[in-house]
LUMRO-412956 format. One record per residue: chain; x, y, z of N, C-alpha, C, CB in turn. Coordinates in Angstrom, 2 decimals. Glycine has a CB too. Layout:
! LUMRO-412956
['A' [X Y Z] [X Y Z] [X Y Z] [X Y Z]]
...
This chain:
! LUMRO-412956
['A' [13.40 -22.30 16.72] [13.71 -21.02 17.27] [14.99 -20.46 16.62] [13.87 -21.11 18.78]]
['A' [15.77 -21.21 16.28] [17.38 -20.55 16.02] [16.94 -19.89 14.18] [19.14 -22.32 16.08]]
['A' [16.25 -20.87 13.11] [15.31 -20.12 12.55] [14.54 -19.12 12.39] [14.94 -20.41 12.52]]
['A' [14.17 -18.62 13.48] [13.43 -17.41 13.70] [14.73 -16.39 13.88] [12.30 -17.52 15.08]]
['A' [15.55 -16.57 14.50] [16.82 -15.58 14.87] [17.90 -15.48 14.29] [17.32 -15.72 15.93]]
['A' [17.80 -16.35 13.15] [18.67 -16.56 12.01] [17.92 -15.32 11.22] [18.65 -18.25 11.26]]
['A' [17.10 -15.56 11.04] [15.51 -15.04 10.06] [15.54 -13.49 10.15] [13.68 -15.64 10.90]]
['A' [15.58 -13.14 11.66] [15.37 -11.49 12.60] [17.18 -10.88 11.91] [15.26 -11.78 15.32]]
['A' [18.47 -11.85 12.38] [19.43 -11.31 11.94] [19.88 -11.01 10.80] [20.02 -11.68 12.27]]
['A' [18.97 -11.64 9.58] [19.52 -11.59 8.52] [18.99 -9.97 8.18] [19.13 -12.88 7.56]]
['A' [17.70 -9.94 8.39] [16.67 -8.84 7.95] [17.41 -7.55 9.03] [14.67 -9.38 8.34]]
['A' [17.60 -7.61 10.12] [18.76 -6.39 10.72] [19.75 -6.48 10.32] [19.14 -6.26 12.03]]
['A' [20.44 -7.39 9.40] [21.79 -6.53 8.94] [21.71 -6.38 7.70] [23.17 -7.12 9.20]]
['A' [20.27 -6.79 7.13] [20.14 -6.16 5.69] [19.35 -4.62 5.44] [19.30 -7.28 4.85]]
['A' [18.67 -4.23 6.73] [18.02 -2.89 6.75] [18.93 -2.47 7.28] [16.75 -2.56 7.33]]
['A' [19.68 -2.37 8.60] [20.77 -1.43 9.02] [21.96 -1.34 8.98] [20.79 -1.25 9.87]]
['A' [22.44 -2.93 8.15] [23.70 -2.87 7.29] [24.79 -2.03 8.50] [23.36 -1.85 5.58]]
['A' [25.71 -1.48 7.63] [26.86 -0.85 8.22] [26.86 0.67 8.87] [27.80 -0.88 7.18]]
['A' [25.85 1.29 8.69] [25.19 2.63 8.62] [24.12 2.25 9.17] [24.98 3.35 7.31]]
['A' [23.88 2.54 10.53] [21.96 2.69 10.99] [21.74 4.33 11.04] [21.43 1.89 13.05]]
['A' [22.73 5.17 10.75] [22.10 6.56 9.95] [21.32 6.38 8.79] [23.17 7.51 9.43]]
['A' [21.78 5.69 8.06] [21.15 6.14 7.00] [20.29 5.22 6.40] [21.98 6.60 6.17]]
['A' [19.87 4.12 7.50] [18.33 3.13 7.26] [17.24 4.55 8.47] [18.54 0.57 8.35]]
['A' [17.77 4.79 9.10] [17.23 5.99 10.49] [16.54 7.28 9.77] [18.85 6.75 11.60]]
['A' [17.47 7.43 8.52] [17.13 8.58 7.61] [16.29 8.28 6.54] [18.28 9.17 7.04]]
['A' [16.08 6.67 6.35] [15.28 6.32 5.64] [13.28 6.30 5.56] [15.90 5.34 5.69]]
['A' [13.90 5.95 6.94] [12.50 5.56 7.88] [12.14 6.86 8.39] [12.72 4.42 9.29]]
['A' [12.83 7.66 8.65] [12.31 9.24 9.04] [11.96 10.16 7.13] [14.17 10.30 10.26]]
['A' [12.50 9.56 6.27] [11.77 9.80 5.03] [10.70 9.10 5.01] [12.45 9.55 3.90]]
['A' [10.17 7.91 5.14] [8.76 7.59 5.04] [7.66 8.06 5.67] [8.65 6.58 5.24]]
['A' [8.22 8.46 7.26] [7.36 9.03 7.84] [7.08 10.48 7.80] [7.52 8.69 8.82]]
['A' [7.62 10.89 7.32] [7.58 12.20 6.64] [6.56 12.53 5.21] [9.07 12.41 6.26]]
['A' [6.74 11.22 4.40] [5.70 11.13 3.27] [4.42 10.94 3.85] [5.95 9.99 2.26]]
['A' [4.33 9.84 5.24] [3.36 9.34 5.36] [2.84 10.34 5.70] [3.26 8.36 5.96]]
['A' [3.03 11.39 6.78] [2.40 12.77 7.25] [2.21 13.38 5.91] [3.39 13.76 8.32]]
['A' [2.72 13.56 4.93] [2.07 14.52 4.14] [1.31 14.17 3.02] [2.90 15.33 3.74]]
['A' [1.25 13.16 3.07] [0.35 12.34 2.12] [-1.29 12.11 3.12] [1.33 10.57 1.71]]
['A' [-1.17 12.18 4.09] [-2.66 12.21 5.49] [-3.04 13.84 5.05] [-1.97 12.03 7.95]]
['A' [-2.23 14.24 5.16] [-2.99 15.86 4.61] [-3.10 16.49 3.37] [-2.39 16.97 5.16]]
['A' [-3.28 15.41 2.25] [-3.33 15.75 0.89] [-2.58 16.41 -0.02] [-4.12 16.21 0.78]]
['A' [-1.01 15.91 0.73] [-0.15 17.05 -0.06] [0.89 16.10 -1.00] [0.84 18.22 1.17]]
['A' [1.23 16.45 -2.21] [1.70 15.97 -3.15] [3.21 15.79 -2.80] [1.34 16.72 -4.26]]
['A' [3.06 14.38 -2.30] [4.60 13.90 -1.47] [5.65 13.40 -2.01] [4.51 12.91 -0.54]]
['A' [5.67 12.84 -3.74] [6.63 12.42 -4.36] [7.81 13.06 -4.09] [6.37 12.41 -5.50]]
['A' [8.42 13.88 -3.59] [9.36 14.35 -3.95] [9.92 13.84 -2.61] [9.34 15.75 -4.45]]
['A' [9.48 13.95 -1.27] [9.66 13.81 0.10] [10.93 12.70 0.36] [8.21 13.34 0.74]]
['A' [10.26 11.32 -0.35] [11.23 9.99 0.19] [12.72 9.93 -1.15] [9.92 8.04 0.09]]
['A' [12.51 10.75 -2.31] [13.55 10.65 -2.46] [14.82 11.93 -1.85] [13.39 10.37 -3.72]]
['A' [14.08 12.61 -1.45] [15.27 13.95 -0.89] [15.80 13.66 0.32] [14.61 15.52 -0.61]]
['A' [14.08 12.79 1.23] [15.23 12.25 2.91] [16.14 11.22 2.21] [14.16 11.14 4.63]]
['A' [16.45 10.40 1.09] [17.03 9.19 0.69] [18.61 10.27 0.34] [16.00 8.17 -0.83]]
['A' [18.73 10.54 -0.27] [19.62 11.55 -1.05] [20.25 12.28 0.02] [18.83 12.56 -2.09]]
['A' [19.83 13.17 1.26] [20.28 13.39 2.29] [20.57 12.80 3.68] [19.84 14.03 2.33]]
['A' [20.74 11.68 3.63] [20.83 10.53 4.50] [22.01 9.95 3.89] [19.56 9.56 4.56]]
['A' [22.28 9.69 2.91] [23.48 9.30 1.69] [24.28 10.34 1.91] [23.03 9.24 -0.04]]
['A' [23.98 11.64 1.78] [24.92 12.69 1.92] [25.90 12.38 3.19] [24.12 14.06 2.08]]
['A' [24.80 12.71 4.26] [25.49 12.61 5.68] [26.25 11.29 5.61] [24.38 12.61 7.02]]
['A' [26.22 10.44 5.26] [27.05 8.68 5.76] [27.87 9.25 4.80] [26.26 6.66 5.45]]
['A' [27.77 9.63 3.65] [29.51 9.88 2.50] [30.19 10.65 3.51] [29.47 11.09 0.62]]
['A' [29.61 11.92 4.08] [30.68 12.41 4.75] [31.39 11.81 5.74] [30.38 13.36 5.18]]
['A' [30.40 11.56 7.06] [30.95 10.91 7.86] [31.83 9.69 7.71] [30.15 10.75 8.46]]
['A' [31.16 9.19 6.57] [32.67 7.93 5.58] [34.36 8.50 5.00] [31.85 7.35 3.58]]
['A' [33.81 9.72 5.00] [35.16 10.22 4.46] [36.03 10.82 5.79] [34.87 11.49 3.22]]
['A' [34.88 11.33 6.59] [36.13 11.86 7.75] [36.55 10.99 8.59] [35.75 12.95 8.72]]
């Protein structure tokens, strides 16, 4: 068991790290591709712009 929760903690502080904005902004970019990729729409561009604006917001909030 302590294996398994060793296992769960490593993988939560490697997806939400120091910033859970901007794993939050990550995952709201996928699901955003995933919706527009279900309705045949040409989504490449989608997961890197939520990625890029998710980065934005944590620089700022890092700087203030």
């Amino acid at each position: 068991m302590r294996y398994l929760r060793s296992f769960g903690r490593f993988w939560w502080d490697f997806v939400f790290g120091d910033d859970w904005r901007l794993a939050a902004g990550v995952i709201a970019g996928l699901a955003v591709t995933k919706f527009l990729v279900d309705r045949d729409v040409p989504a490449w561009w989608a997961l890197p712009l939520a990625a890029v604006a998710a980065l934005a917001v944590s620089l700022r909030r890092a700087a203030n």
